[in-house]
C-alpha positions in Angstrom: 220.8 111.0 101.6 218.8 108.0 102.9 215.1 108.8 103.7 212.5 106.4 105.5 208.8 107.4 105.5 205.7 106.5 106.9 202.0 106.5 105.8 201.1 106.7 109.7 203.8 106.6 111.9 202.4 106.5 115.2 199.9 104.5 113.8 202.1 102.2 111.7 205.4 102.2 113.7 203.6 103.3 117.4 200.3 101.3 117.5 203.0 98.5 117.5 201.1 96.3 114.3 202.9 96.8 111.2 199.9 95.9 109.5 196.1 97.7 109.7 196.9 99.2 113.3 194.6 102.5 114.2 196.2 105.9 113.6 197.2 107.3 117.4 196.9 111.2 116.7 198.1 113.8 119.4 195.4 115.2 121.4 193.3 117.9 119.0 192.4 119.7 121.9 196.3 121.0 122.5 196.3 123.4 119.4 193.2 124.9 120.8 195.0 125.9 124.4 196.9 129.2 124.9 200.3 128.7 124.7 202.6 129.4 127.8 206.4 130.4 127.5 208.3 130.6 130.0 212.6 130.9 130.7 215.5 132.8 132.9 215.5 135.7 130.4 213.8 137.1 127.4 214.8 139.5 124.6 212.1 141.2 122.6 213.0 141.9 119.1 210.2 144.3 117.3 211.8 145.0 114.1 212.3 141.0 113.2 209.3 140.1 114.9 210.8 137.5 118.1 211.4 137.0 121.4 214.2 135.1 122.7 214.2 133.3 125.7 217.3 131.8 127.7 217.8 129.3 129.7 215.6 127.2 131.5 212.9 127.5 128.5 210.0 125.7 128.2 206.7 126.2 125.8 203.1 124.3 126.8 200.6 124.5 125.0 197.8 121.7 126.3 199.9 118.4 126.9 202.5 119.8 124.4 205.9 120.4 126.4 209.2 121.3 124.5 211.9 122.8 126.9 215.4 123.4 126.1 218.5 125.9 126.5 217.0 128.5 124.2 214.1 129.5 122.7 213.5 131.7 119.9 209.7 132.6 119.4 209.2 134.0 115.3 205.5 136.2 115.5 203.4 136.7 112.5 201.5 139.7 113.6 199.7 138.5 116.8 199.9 135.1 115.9 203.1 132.9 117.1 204.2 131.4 113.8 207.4 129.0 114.5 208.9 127.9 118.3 212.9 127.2 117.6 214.3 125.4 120.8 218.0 124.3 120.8 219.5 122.6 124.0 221.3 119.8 124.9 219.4 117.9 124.3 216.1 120.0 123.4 212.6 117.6 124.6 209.4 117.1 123.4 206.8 115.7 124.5 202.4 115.3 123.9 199.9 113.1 124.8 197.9 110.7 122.5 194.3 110.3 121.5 192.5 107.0 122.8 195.1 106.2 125.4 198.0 105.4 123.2 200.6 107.1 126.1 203.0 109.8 125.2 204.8 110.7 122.1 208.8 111.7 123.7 211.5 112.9 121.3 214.6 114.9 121.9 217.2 116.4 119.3 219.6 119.1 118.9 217.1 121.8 117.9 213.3 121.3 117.2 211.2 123.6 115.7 207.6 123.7 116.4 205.1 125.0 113.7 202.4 126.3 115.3 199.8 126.6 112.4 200.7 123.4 110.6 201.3 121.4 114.3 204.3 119.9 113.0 207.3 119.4 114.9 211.0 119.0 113.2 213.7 117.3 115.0 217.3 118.3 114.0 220.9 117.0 115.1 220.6 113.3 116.6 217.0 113.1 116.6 214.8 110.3 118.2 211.2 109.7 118.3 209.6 107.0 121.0 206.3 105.7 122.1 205.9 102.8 124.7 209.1 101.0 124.0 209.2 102.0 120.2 211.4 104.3 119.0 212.8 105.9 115.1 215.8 107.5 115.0 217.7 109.8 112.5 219.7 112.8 111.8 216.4 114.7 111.8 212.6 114.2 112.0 210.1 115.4 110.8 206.4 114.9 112.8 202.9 115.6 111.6 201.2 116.2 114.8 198.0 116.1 113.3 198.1 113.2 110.5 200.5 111.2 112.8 203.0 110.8 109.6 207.1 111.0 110.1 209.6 111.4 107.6 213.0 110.3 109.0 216.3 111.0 107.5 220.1 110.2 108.5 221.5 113.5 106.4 224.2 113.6 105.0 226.4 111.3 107.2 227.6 108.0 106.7 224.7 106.8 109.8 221.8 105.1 108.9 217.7 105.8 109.9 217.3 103.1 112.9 213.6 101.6 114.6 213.4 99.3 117.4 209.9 98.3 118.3 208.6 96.8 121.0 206.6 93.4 120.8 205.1 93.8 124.1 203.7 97.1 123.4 201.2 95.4 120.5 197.5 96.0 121.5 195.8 92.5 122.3 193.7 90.8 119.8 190.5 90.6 122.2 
């Protein structure tokens, strides 16, 4: 399995200097919002604790979008503890601290840990801000550290980044 890791991905890989660039976090007001859930259809499930919606779905929570095919919500008493979303592909997407743009990312499934803020792409995943982009079999963010751990999985693909030169803050 080939790995790739980084100490501050949006920072590191995003903020478009490879060396001593500022962290660019997601907004820490988001986890503070309610979060909103909305699709066609929803199945409550007591017993295991979920609801599943279908089609159409989408979850916002501040600037935090994710929408999808399918949505399965996992509740740890009244607390929504894990967001699966699986589509084709499933989106996400969250503004930035200190006008840094929007983090986008899309992959098979992503699951969104409330709690922790972390968001885990799986299945053709890809990660992008202004013009950069990592992508991978899966991905897994840190919403709140701004760190990424990358992986191409068990397949013969590789991890790949392209970034952007144009998108390196100016030197003023």
């Amino acid at each position: 399995m080939r790995r790739f890791t980084t100490m501050t991905f949006v920072g590191t890989l995003f903020g478009a200097s490879l060396v001593a660039a500022p962290a660019a976090l997601a907004l820490a007001s988001d986890a503070d919002q309610p979060i909103h859930i909305e699709g066609d259809d929803a199945q409550i499930d007591q017993a295991n604790e979920t609801i599943t919606y279908i089609g159409s779905v989408e979850v916002v929570q501040g600037t935090l979008r994710v929408e999808g095919d399918k949505m399965v919500v996992k509740i740890n008493g009244d607390q929504v503890e894990r967001i699966t979303t699986v589509g084709s592909p499933a989106r996400y997407r969250q503004q930035l601290e200190d006008d840094q743009g929007e983090v986008n990312a899309h992959a098979d499934s992503i699951i969104y840990h409330t709690a922790q803020e972390r968001v885990y792409l799986n299945g053709q995943a890809t990660l992008a801000q202004r013009g950069n982009e990592l992508q991978g079999e899966s991905i897994r963010y840190d919403i709140v550290k701004g760190k990424v751990d990358a992986s191409a999985g068990d397949k013969s693909g590789r991890v790949r980044m392209q970034l952007d030169p144009s998108s390196r803050p100016s030197n003023d």
